[in-house]
C-alpha positions, 0 to 999 in steps of 0.5 A: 482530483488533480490526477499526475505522474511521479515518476516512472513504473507501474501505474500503481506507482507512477500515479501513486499521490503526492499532494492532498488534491491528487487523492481520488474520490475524497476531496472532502477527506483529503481537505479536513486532513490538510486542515487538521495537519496545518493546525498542528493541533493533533499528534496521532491520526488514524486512517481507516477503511478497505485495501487499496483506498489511499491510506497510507499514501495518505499518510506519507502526504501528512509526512510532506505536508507536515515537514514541507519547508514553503508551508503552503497548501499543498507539499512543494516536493521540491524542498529539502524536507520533501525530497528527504521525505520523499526518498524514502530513507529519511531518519525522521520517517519511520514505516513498519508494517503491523502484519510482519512486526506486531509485537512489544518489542517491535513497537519500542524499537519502532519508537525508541528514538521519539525523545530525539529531537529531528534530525532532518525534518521538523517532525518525526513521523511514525506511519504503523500499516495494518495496525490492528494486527498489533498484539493487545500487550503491543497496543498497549504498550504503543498507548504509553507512546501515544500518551507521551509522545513530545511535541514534534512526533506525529503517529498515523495508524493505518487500519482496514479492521479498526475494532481490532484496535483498543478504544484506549488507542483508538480514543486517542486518535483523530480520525479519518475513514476513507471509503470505496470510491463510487462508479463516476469516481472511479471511471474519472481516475481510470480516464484520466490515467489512460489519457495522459498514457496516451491510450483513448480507451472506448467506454465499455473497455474504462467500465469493465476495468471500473467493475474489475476495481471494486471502488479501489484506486489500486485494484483500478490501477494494477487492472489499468496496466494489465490493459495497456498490456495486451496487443489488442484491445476489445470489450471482449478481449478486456473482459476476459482479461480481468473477469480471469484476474479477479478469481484465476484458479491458476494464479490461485494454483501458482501460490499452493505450488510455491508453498507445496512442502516438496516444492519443485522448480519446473512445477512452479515455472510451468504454472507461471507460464500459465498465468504470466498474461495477468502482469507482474502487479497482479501476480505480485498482489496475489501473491502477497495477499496469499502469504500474508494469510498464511503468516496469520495461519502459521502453527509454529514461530519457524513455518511464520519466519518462512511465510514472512520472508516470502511475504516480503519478496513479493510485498517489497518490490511491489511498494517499491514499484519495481516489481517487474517480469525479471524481478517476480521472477527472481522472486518466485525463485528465492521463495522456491529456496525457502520452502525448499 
């Protein structure tokens, strides 16, 4: 693990993985990925195992590796392949996200485009998030897809609950499982990431933040950046932070006030008060979370379209590594709108 900023923002996007060998904790994965996409033997990929573990930053460095103009063992980053791919809105690089778009209709728009030949890049990449949240008549019809997919669209499925997912798309896909990162893992990432912020943390301050992650590089990262946050850093103070992140009633209570059916605008700024000390990463991931469970709860298409656009005030930001103060903010206001 080769551990390097990109960038700037949040931690979680700073560091976020651009080459194989800056994938924490799964050398041995991250090398039989770099072989199988070197071969250019196999066209649909599925990355499994629990939020936050490097699947789909995994799968957007199968997107450079595959297009990198240098063809070395690592993406360059610097050709015209991986800048394009790299920006973000790249025409040959397609994302959707399963748990906002899970039907019939979704996957052919998705992929109504595949006979194409590139536009940039050497190859066409679908990436699908979450896509064991894919209706069975979507799953299907995304198998015709995969049966026919031409020679230069590669197709990575992203899963945290893979037996979701039909054995005859599942069948259809190398795949690949990443697990939670170990204690000496993850003490390693977190160390490193201090480091090179400039912060010389104690041991006991890299363990607890290591307990708050729970194997996941993210959760590691979003606790990370809460601690560099405080004024004062001790055991103590670490521990209190994260130990009231983990299960905090109010960020918990900040979401039901959000979603109360009367919402009230001084209600949901009191309470954010009550919590902003947990960082807008955390706040935004909770957030998120919260919505995504209410969409999967929706009793009717209308209250689904709502909890959906408050999904993703907070969900897009977050990826896009621009969730800040100002931004949450701005959030928590336009879902007060939409519950309004």
């Amino acid at each position: 693990m080769s551990v390097k900023p990109h960038g700037e923002g949040d931690l979680y996007h700073k560091y976020r993985p651009q080459r194989f060998n800056e994938i924490a904790g799964h050398d041995a994965l991250a090398s039989s990925v770099r072989s199988a996409i070197k071969a250019g033997k196999s066209q649909a990929f599925m990355l499994t195992g629990a939020s936050g573990t490097g699947k789909t930053t995994t799968a957007r460095i199968m997107a450079l590796a595959a297009n990198c103009e240098r063809q070395e063992e690592e993406p360059c980053l610097e050709c015209e392949a991986c800048k394009a791919v790299l920006s973000g809105s790249c025409p040959d690089m397609l994302e959707m996200n399963a748990a906002d778009s899970r039907g019939i209709d979704d996957i052919r728009s998705m992929c109504q485009n595949m006979g194409f030949s590139p536009m940039v890049l050497k190859k066409r990449i679908y990436i699908l998030d979450e896509a064991h949240q894919l209706t069975k008549d979507a799953q299907n019809t995304l198998l015709k897809y995969l049966e026919d997919a031409p020679k230069h669209v590669i197709i990575i499925l992203c899963s945290t609950d893979p037996k979701k997912i039909l054995k005859t798309v599942s069948n259809r896909c190398q795949k690949f499982k990443f697990d939670l990162l170990n204690r000496g893992e993850m003490f390693d990432l977190v160390s490193s990431v201090a480091k090179q912020e400039g912060r010389d943390f104690p041991q006991d301050v890299l363990g607890t933040v290591v307990s708050a992650s729970e194997g996941s590089p993210r959760n590691a990262l979003v606790a990370l950046q809460q601690v560099l946050q405080l004024q004062e850093v001790t055991s103590e103070t670490v521990k209190a932070l994260l130990e009231q992140s983990e299960d905090d009633p109010n960020a918990i209570k900040l979401c039901f006030t959000v979603n109360a059916k009367e919402p009230k605008w001084g209600s949901i700024v009191g309470m954010y008060n009550e919590v902003k000390v947990l960082g807008a990463p955390a706040l935004g991931m909770t957030l998120a979370g919260y919505f995504r469970n209410q969409l999967l709860k929706a009793p009717n298409p209308a209250e689904a379209t709502k909890r959906a656009a408050c999904l993703e005030l907070f969900l897009t930001p977050f990826d896009s590594g621009k969730l800040g103060e100002n931004q949450l903010v701005s959030a928590l206001f336009k879902a007060f709108t939409i519950r309004s």
